[in-house]
N, C-alpha and C positions, 0 to 999 in steps of 0.2 A: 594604241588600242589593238593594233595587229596583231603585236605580241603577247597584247595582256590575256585577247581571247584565245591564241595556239593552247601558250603557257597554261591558262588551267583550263584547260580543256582535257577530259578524262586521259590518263597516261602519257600526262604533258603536251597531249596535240597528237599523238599518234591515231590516225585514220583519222583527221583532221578532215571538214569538208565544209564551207561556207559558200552561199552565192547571192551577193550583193541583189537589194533592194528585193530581197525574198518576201515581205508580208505582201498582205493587200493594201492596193489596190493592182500593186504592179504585180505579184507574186515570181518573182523571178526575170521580169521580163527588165530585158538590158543590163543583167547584172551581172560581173566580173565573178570566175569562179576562183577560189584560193582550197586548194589541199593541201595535205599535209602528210604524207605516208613513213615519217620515222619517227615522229614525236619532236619534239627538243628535248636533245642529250643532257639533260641536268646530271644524273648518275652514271652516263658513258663518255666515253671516249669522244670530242664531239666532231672525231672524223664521222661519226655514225651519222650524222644528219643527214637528210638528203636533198636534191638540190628542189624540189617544189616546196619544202618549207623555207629554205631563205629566201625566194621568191615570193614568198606568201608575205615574207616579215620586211622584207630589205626595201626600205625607199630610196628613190634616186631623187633626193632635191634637187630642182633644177634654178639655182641663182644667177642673176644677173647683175655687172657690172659696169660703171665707164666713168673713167677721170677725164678732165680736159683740165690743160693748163698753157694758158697762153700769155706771155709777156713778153717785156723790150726791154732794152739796158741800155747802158751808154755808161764809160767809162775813160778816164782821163786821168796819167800819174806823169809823173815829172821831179822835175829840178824848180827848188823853190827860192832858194836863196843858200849862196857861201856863207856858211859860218864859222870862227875861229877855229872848230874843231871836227868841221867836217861839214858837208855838203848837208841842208834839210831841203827831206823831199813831201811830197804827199800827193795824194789823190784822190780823188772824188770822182759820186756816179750818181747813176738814176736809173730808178726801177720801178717799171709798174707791171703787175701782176692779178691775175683773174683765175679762179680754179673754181669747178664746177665739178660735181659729182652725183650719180643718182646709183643707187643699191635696191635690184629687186629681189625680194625674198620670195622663194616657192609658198605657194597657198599653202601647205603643210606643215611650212615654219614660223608662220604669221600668229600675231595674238587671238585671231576666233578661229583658228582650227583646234578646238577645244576635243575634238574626237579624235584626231590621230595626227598628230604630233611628231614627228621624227624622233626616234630613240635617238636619247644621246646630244638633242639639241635644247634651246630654252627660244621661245618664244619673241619673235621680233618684227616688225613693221619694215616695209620697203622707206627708203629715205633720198630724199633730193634737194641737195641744198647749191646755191653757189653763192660767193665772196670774192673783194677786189682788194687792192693794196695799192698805194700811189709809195714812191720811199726816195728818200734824197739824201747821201751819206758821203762822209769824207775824213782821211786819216791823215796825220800828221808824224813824220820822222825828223827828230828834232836834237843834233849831237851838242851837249850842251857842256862838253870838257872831254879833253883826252891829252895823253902825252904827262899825265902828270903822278907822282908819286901815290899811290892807292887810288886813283885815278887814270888805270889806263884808257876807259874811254864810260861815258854816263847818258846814254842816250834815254828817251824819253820817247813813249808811244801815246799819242792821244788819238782817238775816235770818237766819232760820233754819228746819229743816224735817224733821221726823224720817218717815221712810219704814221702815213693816214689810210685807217682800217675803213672797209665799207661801213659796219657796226660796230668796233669798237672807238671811232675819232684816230686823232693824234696822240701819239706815244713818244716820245723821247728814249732814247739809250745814247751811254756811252762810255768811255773806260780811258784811263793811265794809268799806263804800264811803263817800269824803267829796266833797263839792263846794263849794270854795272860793272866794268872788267876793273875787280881790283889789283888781280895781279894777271903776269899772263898766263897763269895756270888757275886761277880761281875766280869766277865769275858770280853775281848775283841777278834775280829776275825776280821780278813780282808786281803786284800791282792790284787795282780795282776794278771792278767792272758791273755796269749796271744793265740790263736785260731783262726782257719783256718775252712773255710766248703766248700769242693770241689768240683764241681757243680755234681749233681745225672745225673743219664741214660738220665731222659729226658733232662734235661738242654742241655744236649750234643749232641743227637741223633732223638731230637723229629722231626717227621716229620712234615711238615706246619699243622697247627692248628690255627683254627682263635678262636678269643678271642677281649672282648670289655671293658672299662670302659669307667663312665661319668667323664669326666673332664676338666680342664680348658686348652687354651681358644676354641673359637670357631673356627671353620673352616679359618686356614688360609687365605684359597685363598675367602671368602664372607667377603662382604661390610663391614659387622657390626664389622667383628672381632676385639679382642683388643690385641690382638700377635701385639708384636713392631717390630716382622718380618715380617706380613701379608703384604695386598692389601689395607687395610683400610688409609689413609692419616693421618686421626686424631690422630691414633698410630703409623707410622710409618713415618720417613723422607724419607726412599726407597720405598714407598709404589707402584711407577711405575714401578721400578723393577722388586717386587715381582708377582705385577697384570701379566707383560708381560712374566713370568716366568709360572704363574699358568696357562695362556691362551695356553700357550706352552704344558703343563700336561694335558688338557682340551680336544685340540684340535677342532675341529668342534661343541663340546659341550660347547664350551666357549661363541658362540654367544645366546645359551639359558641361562647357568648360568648365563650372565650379560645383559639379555634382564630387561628391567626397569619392566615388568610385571612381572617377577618371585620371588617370595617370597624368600629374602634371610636368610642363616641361623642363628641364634643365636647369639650374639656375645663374651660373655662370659664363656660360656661350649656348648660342643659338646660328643655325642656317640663314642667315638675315636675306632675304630677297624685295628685290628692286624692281620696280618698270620706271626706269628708267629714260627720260626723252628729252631732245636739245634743248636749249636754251641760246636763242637769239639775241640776249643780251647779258649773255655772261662775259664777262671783261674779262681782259689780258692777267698772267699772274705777271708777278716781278719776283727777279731772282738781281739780289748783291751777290758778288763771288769777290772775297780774297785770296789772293795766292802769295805765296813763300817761298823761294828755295835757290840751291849751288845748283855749279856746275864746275866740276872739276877733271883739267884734262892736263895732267904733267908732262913734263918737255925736260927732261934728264939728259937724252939724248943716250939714253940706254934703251930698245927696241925691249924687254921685255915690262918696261915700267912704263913707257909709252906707251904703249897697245892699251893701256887702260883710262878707261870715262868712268865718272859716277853723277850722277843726280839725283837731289832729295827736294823734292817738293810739297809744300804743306796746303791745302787748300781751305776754304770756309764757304758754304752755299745759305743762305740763309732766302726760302721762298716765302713770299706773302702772298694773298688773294691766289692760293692755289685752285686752280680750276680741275674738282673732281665729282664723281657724281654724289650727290647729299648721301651718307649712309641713313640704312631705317632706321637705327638705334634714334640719330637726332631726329628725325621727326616724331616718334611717339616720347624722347623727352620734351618738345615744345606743346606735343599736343597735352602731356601731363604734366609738368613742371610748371606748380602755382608763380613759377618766377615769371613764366612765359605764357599761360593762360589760366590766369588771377579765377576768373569767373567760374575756370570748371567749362566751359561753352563747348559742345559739342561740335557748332559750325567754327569754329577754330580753323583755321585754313588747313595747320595741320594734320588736325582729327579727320577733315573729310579727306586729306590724300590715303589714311589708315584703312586696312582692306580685312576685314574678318571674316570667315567663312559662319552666314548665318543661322546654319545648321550645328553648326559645334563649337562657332566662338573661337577656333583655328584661326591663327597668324597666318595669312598671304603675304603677296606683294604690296608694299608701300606704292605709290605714285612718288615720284621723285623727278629728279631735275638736274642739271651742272649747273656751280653755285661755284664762289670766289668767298668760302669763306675759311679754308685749312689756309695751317704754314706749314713749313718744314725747318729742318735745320742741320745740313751734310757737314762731316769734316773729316780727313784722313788725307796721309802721307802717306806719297807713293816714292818709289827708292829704286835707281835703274843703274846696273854695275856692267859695264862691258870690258872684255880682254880681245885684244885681236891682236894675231903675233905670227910672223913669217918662221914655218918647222923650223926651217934653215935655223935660228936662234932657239931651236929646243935642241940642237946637238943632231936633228933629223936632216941633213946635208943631202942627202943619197934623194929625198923628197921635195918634190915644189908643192906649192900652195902656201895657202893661210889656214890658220885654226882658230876659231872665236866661242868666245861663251859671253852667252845676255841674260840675265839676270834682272829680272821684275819683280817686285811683291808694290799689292798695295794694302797697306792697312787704313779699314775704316775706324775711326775714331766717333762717332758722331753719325746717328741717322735714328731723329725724330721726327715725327708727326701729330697736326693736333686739326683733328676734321673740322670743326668748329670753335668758336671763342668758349664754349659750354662744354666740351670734350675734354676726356682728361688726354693727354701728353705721352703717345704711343713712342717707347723705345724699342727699335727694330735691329737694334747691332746684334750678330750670333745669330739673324733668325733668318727664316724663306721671307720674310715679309719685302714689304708692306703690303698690306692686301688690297684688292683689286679698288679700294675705294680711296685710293690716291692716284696723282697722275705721278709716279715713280715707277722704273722700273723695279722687280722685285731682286731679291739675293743678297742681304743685306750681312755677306759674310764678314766676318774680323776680319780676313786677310784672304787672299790670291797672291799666287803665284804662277808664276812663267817662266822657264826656265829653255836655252835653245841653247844645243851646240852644232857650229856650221866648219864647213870645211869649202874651200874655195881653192880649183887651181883650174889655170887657164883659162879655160870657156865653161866651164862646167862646174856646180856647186851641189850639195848637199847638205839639209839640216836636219835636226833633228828636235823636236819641242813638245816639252813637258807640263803640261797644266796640273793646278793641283788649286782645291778648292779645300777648306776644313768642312768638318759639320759644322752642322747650324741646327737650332729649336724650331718649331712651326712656328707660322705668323701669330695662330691662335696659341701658343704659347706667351711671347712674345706678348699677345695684348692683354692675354692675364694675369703677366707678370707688374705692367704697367695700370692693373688696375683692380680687379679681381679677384688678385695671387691663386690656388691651387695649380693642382697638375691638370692640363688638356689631355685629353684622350686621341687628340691627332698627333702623332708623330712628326717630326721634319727631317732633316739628314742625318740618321745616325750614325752614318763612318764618315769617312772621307775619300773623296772621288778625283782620282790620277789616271788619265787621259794622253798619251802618247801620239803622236803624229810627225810624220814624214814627209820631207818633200826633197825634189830636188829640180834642175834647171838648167838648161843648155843652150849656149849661145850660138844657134846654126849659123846665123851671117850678124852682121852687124844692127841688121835690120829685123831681124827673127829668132825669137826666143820660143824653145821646146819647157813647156814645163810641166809637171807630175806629181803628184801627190797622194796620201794617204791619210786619212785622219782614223784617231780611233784604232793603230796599227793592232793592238793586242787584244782589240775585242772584247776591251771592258766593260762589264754590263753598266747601267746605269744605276746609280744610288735609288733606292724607293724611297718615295716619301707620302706621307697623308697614311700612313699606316696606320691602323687603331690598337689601343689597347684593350679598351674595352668599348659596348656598345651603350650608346644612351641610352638613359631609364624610355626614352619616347623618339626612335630614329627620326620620324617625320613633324609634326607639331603635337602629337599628342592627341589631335584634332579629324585626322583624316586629312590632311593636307601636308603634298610634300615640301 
């Protein structure tokens, strides 16, 4: 509101003058003065500002924070037993663990500072939660052949780990993995592995916090939408339904949202917004992982074919019960989806978390939750080639050192999402995504690359490494392709982004290493993304609400 009142205040705020708790009864008395003697530079330069209008506009949130984490271990590995083909060993521990954490929010970043608000921030609640963990874990090295033709050696890795969560109980994990030397230059690895990730403090205890992405579709309850649960007829056989369902959510604002004069919203994506808060009994997700792949490392006994490794590994992630915050789109599909509320009932559990602005029938925030009810499904090959070679053997005699090149790419094959068992089946390969309404990190590029060349003599080394990312579509692409189809009007990476960095490293003593770096050497700007092409028929809901 600071801003809002500079900003259109005649010639943008220039001779700007306000002084807190001005009416009566107080008229002035104890009230904070705010000027403003350059305006806000909308049309200048905006060196022009002057320093009592950023004073006037500029808050200092002042947040507080504090983790505590305190636990014990005990660990024990050894010799387990001679076997035919080599010694098995293994080891076992215990662990128990307590983590405790509280987050205060400044009163101006909280859900009822409803007047002035921090630019730039979205509204959140202070949160204190703590969690315990008790864990009893043990692995097994087990060589189960060696010495023998396509059998140089066949070892076997098993684990395992049982986990009692304060609120989510007993978990089980655990995994075999083999490593097989078939020859002595070509090895194989891989294996299964079964994994648990418990939801963190805040998953569990966060207090409401709002939060937003762009995604698909549009606003249920407007004309245009293409939700086959909405209001819209063309998508929906219940479409009267759902209208007389929405007008019910609306209330008094429903005769403006469906006046014919009012700009309806978007029909294929919408700003979806969340208030958001833990869930004290949201359960563990589970992740299977398979893995695949060589390793190969030649033994010629010629220094320029030795210097070289390669490894190709193939992976498979497959998440259940992923633990993410509910998107809005699925609760106004349970709130109007005859599948999920037959009667039409307005106290539907989901209708009443539904927030309409009752003025204009405007979409807010949903009331929402973390919930275990997305999967996922990861797959790609990643591929690592190394050279490393003494000059002396490039004919470069006159020079000591070593010279190396490492070569990385990984390609993603596989990266979907499905929020709900009712959601359709979001492919995220080639895009920024996934958006914020999974627990995945986002960038869900075809491929990466890394590329380093090092130089190595005496005490002293030098590299030099190369990153390289392709473009990628937006996530709101990305979810309209998987559901929706047209073109988004958000952009994602439209070139590609090559990123250079430097370092090097000096051995002072045996005991002390100088090292130095540069990243970012050439001062490559960053890719833009979230660029528009064009603006929505209705930037905010259509409604007076952003």
């Amino acid at each position: 509101e600071r801003v809002r009142q500079i900003i259109q205040s005649p010639n943008y705020g220039m001779g700007f003058f306000r002084q807190g708790n001005a009416g009566p009864p107080g008229n002035g008395f104890a009230g904070g003065v705010a000027t403003c003697t350059s305006g806000v530079p909308v049309f200048r330069p905006h060196s022009d500002i002057t320093q009592d209008c950023l004073n006037a506009m500029i808050v200092q949130l002042q947040h507080q924070s504090q983790m505590e984490q305190n636990f014990i271990e005990a660990n024990v590995q050894g010799k387990l037993a001679e076997m035919p083909a080599g010694e098995a060993r293994f080891s076992a521990g215990v662990h128990s663990r307590t983590n405790s954490y509280q987050y205060i929010f400044d009163t101006l970043n909280t859900q009822s500072s409803f007047l002035d608000l921090g630019l730039g921030t979205f509204p959140a609640n202070s949160t204190v939660g703590k969690t315990s963990v008790d864990e009893i874990y043990g692995e097994l090295l087990l060589p189960l052949a060696a010495g023998r033709p396509g059998l140089r050696h066949f070892n076997l890795e098993l684990g395992y780990r049982y986990s009692d969560y304060k609120f989510q109980g007993g978990i089980d994990t655990y995994k075999a993995l083999i490593d097989w030397g078939i020859t002595e230059t070509l090895r194989f690895r891989g294996g299964r592995q079964v994994a648990t990730r418990a939801p963190n403090i805040a998953e569990m205890f966060q207090a409401q916090a709002q939060t937003w992405s762009a995604a698909t579709p549009g606003d249920p309850c407007g004309l245009n939408t293409v939700a086959p649960y909405g209001v819209n007829p063309a998508a929906n056989p219940n479409a009267a339904q759902a209208r007389a369902l929405c007008e019910q959510l609306m209330g008094s604002g429903a005769a403006v949202f469906y006046d014919p004069a009012t700009v309806q919203p978007p029909g294929s994506s919408a700003l979806w917004f969340v208030n958001a808060v833990g869930n004290p009994n949201v359960g563990p997700e589970d992740a299977t992982t398979w893995t695949a792949g060589f390793v190969w490392q030649p033994n010629t006994g010629q220094p320029l074919r030795d210097g070289f490794s390669g490894t190709i590994d193939w992976y498979k992630i497959e998440i259940s019960d992923m633990i993410a915050v509910e998107p809005g789109s699925a609760v106004y599909q349970t709130c109007l989806s005859p599948a999920s509320n037959p009667a039409a009932d307005i106290n539907h559990e989901a209708c009443q978390r539904i927030i309409r602005n009752p003025a204009t029938g405007g979409a807010t925030a949903s009331n929402v939750s973390y919930i275990n009810a997305g999967d996922a499904l990861l797959s790609g090959v990643d591929f690592a080639a190394n050279w490393l070679v003494d000059l002396g053997e490039l004919g470069l005699e006159r020079f000591t050192g070593r010279f190396g090149v490492n070569f990385l790419v990984s390609a993603l094959l596989d990266l979907e999402t499905q929020a709900t068992s009712a959601s359709p089946v979001i492919d995220w390969k080639g895009s920024l995504g996934p958006d914020p309404g999974t627990s995945l990190n986002n960038g869900a590029f075809d491929y990466r690359t890394f590329t380093t060349l090092s130089y190595t003599a005496n005490r002293w080394s030098l590299s030099l490494r190369w990153r390289h990312l392709p473009d990628a579509k937006s996530a709101l692409q990305a979810a309209m392709d998987s559901t929706t189809g047209g073109a988004a009007t958000v952009l994602g990476a439209e070139e590609s982004y090559d990123v250079f960095d430097l370092s090097a490293a000096w051995d002072v003593t045996e005991r002390a290493t100088l090292r130095v770096g540069m990243d970012n050497v050439l001062d490559t700007d960053p890719v833009i993304t979230g660029a528009r092409t064009a603006l929505d028929a209705n930037p905010t809901s259509g409604q007076g609400t952003t």
